[in-house]
C-alpha positions as CSV (number, residue, x, y, z in Angstrom):
1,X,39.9,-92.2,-105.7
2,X,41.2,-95.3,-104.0
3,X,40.4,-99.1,-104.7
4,X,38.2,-98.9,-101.3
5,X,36.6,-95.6,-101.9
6,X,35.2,-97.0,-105.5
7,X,34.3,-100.3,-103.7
8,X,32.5,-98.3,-101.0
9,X,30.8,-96.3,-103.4
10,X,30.0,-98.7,-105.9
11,X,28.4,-101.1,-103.5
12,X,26.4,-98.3,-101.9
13,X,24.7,-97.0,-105.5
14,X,24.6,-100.1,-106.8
15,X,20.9,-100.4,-106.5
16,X,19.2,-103.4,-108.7
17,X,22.4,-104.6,-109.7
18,X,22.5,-106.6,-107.0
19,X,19.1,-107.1,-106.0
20,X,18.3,-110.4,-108.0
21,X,21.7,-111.6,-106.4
22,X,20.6,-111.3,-102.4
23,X,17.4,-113.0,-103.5
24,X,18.9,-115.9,-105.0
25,X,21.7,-116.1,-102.2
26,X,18.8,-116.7,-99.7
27,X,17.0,-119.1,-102.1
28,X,20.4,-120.7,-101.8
29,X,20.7,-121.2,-98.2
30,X,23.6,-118.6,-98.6
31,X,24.7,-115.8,-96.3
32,X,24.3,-112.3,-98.0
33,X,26.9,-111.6,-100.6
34,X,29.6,-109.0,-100.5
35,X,29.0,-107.4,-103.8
36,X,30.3,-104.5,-106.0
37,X,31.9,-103.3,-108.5
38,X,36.0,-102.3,-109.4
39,X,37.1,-100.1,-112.3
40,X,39.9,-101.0,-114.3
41,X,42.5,-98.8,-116.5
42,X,40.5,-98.5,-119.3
43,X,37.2,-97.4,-117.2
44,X,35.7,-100.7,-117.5
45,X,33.8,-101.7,-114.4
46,X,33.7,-105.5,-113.3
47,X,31.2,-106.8,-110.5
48,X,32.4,-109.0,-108.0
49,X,31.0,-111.2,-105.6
50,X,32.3,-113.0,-102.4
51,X,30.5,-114.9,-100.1
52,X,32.6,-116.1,-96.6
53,X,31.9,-119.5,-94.3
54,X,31.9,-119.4,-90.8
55,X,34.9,-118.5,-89.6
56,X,35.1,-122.0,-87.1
57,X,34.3,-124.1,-90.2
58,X,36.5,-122.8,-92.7
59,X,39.0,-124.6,-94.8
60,X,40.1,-122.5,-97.5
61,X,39.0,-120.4,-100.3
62,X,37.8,-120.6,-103.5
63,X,37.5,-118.1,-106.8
64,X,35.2,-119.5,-109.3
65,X,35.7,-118.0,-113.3
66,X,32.3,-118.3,-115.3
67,X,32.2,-119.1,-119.2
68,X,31.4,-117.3,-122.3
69,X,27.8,-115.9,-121.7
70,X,28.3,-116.7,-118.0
71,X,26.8,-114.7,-115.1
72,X,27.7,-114.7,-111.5
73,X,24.0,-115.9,-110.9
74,X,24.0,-119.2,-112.7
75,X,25.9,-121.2,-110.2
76,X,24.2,-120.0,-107.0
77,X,23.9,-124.0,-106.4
78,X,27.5,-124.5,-106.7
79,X,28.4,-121.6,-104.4
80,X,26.3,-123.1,-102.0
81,X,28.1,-126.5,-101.9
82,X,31.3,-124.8,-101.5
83,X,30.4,-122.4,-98.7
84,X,28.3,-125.3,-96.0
85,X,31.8,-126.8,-97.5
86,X,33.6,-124.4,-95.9
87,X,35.4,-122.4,-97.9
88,X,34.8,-119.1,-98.6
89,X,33.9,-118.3,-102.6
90,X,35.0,-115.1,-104.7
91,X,33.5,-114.6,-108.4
92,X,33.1,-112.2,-110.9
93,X,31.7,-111.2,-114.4
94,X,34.2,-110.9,-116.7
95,X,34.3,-107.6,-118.9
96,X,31.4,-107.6,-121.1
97,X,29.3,-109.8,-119.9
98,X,27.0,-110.1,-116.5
99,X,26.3,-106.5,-115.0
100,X,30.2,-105.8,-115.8
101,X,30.7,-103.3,-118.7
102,X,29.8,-104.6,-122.0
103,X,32.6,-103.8,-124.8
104,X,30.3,-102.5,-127.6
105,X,26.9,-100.5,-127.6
106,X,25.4,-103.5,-129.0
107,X,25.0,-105.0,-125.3
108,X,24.5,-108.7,-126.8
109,X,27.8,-108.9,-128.4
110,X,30.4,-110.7,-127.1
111,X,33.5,-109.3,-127.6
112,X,37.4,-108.2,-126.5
113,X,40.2,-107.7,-128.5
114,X,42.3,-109.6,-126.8
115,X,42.5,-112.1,-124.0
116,X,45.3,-110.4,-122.3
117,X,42.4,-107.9,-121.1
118,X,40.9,-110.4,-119.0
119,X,43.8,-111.8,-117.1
120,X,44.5,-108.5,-116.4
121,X,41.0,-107.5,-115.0
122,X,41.3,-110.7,-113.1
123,X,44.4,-109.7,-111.6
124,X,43.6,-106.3,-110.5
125,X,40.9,-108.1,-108.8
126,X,42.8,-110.6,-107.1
127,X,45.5,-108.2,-105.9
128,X,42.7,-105.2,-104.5
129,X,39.7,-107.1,-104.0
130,X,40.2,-110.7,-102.3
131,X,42.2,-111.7,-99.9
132,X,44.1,-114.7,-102.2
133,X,47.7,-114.5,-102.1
134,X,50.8,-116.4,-103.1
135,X,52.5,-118.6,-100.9
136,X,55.3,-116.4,-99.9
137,X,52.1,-114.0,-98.2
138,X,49.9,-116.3,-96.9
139,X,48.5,-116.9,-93.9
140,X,48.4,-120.8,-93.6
141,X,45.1,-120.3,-91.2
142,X,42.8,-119.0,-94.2
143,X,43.4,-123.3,-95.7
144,X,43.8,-124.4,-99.5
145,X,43.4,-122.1,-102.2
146,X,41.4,-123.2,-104.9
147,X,40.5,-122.3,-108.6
148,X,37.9,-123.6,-110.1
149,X,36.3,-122.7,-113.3
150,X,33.5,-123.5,-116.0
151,X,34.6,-123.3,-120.5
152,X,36.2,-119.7,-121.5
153,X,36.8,-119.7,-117.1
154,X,39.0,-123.0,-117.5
155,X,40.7,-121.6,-120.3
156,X,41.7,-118.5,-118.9
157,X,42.1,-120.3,-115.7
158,X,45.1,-121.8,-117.1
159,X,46.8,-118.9,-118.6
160,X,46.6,-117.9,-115.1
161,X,47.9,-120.6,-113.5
162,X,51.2,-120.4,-116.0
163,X,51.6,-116.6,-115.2
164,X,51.3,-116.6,-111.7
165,X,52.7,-120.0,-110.0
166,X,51.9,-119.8,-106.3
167,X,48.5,-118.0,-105.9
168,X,46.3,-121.4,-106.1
169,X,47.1,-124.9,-104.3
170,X,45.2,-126.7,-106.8
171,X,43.0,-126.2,-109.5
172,X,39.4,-128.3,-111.1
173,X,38.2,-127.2,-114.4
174,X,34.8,-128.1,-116.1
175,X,34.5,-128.9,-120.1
176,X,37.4,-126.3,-120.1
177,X,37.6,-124.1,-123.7
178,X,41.1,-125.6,-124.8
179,X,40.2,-125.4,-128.2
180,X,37.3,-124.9,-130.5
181,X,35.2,-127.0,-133.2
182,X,35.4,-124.4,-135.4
183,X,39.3,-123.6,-135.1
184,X,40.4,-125.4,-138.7
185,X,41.9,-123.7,-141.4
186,X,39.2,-122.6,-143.8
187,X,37.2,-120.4,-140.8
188,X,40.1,-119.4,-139.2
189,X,41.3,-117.6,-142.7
190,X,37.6,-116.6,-143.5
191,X,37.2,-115.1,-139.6
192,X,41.2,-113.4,-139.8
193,X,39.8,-111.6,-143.5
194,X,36.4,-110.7,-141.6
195,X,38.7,-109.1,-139.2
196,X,41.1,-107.5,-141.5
197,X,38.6,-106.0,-143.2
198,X,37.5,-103.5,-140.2
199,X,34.5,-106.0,-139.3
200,X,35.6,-107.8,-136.2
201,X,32.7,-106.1,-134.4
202,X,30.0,-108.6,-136.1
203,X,28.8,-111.1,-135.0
204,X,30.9,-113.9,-136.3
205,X,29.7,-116.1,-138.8
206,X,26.3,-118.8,-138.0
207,X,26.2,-116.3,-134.5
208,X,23.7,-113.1,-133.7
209,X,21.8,-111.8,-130.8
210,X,20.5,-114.0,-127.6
211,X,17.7,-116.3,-128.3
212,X,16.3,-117.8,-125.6
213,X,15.4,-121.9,-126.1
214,X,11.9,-121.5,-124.8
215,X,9.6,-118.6,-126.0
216,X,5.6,-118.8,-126.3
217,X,4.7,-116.4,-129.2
218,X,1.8,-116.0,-127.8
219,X,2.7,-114.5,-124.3
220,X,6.4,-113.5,-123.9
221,X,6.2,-113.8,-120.4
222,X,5.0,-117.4,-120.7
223,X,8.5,-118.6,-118.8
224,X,7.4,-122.6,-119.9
225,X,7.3,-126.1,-117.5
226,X,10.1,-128.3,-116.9
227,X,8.6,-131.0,-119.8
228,X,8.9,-128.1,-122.4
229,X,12.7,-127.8,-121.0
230,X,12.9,-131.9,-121.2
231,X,11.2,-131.5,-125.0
232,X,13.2,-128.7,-126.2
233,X,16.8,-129.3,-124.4
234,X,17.7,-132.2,-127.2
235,X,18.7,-129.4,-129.4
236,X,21.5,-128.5,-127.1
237,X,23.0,-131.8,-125.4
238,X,26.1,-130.3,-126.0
239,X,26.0,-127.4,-123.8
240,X,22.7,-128.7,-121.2
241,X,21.5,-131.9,-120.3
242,X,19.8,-130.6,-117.1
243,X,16.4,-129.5,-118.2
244,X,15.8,-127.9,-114.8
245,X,18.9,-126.0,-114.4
246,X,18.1,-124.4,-117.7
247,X,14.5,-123.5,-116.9
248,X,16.1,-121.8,-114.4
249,X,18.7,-119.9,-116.2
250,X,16.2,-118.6,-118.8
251,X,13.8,-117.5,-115.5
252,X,17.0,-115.3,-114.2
253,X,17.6,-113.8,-117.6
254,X,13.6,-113.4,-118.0
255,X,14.0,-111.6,-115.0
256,X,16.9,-109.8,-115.8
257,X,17.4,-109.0,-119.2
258,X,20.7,-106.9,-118.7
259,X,22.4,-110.2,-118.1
260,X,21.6,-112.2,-121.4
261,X,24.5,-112.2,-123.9
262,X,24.5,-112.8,-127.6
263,X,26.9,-114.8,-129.6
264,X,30.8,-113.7,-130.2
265,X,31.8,-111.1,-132.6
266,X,34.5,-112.1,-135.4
267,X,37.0,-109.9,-133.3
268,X,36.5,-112.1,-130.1
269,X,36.8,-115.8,-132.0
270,X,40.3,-114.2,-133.7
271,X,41.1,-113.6,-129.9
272,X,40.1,-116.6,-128.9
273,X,42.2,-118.4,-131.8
274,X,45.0,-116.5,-131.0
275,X,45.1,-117.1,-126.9
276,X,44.3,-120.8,-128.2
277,X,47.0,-121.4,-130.0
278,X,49.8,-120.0,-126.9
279,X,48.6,-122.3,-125.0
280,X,49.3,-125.3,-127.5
281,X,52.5,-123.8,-128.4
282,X,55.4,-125.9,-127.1
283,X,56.2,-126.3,-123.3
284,X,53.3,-124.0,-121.9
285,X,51.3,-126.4,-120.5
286,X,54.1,-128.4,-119.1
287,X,55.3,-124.8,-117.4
288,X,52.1,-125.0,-114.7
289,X,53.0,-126.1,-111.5
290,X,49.8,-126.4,-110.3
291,X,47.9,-129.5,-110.3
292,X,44.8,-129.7,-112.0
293,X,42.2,-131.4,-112.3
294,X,39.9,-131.3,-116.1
295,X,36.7,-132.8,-116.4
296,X,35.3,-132.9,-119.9
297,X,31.4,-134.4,-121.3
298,X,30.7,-137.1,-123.1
C-alpha cells in the first residue's frame, strides 16, 4: 500500500479519533483540519494534523512538535494565532503518546528506546506527508518555513535542525528540554542499573500513572471551576501558571481519556540522558545553521 492509499484509508476509518479535534478546531475559529494517520517501519501509526490559511493571505508555513505528555489538542489557541497569521500549521503526536501508537500495553507509560525513533517518525512525515522542503526544492511562493516547538518538541527540534540544515528558515523554541533536573550522577547510575537489570519498562523512579490535578472523590465527573485551578495550580508553577489553560487541558483529557499519559519509564529517561548528552557534546550545537530563537520560564 502506498503513503496516500494509508492516508486515504486512515482518514476515512478514523472515526472518533478525530472527532474531539473538528470540535475544538471550530471552537477555535479554525478551518477543519486535515487529519490522519501514517505507519512507519516498525507498524507504528502517528496522527497528523494540518490546518492551511487562505491561500491570498499566506506567508509561510509552520510545523509545531508537542512535549512529553503533549497532544495535538492542547494548543488549538496557538494554531489559531498562527493560521489568521497566515501560515499554514502541520503537527503531530509523536509515537506513544496522543492517539499515535503507544509503545507498551500499559497505555500510560511513556516510553522509547531511543530518540533516534522519533526523528525518524518525524522525518517520514515531513518527506510523505507535508509539503516542507529544503531550500534546494522549494517553491519560494509557499513563504518562510518555520519550526516551532514546546519541552521534549524543542529538544528534538534541535537534533533536527543539526541533521537536516535547510528544511526550516528559522526556528522558536518554548522552555526547550536541553537537559534535565534529575540528570546528575547518582540517578543517572541508579536509572542505567534499573535499566540493566531488564526493568527499563517501569515507571522510573518518583513517576507512575496519570493523575489528574483536580479530582472530586465524590463525583469523578465533577470537572472543577477555574478558582479550584487558581487554588490547586501552586503545586505545579513549574510546568502551569495559567489556571484556565489547565482546566481546559484536564476537560479534553476528561473527555478523552485515550489521550492522557503517565509519567516516563526508566528506559525512556536512559534515552533521554543519552540524546541529552549528544547534544552537549562538543561542536553540536555550534553545527546548526539555523537561527533560533529559546524562550525559557522564570
Amino acid at each position: 500500500m502506498s503513503v496516500n492509499d494509508q492516508l486515504q484509508s486512515t482518514e476515512t476509518t478514523g472515526g472518533n479519533d478525530h472527532a474531539l479535534l473538528e470540535a475544538l478546531s471550530r471552537k477555535a475559529g479554525l478551518p477543519s483540519p486535515h487529519a490522519g494517520y501514517i505507519t512507519v517501519p516498525d507498524g507504528t501509526r502517528l496522527r497528523y494534523a494540518h490546518w492551511r490559511t487562505r491561500d491570498d493571505d499566506r506567508q509561510g508555513s509552520v510545523l509545531y512538535l508537542n512535549g512529553r505528555t503533549e497532544f495535538i489538542e492542547k494548543t488549538m489557541d496557538v494554531y489559531g494565532i498562527l493560521v489568521r497569521s497566515g501560515l499554514d500549521v502541520w503537527t503531530i503526536d509523536w509515537r506513544g503518546q496522543g492517539r499515535s501508537t503507544r509503545a507498551l500495553a500499559d497505555p500510560e507509560k511513556g516510553h522509547v528506546a531511543d530518540y533516534q525513533f522519533f526523528l525518524d517518525d518525524l522525518q517520514q512525515f515531513i518527506e510523505e506527508v507535508t509539503d516542507l522542503s529544503a531550500d534546494a526544492d522549494r517553491d519560494p511562493k509557499r513563504g518562510r518555513q518555520i519550526l516551532l516547538a514546546h519541552s521534549m518538541g524543542g529538544h528534538l527540534g534541535l537534533r533536527y535542525l543539526h541533521d537536516h540544515p535547510g528544511v526550516f528558515d528559522a526556528a522558536a523554541f518554548s522552555a526547550p528540554m536541553i537537559d534535565l533536573s534529575v540528570n546528575q550522577a547518582p540517578l543517572r547510575w541508579i536509572n542505567a542499573t534499573i535499566v540493566g537489570l531488564g526493568f527499563d519498562q517501569r515507571y522510573a523512579l518518583g513517576t507512575g500513572g496519570f493523575k489528574p490535578i483536580y479530582l472530586n472523590p465524590e463525583d469523578p465527573g465533577d470537572n472543577g471551576t477555574l478558582e479550584d485551578y487558581r487554588r490547586l495550580i501552586a503545586r505545579y508553577e513549574e510546568l502551569h501558571s495559567d489556571a484556565k489553560k489547565r482546566m481546559e487541558m484536564e476537560r479534553i483529557l476528561r473527555e478523552d481519556p485515550a489521550l492522557a499519559l503517565g509519567g516516563p519509564t526508566a528506559g525512556w529517561l536512559d534515552a533521554t540522558f543519552r540524546s541529552i548528552n549528544l547534544t552537549w557534546s562538543p561542536g553540536y550545537a555550534e553545527a546548526i545553521e539555523t537561527p533560533v530563537l529559546m524562550v525559557g520560564g522564570g
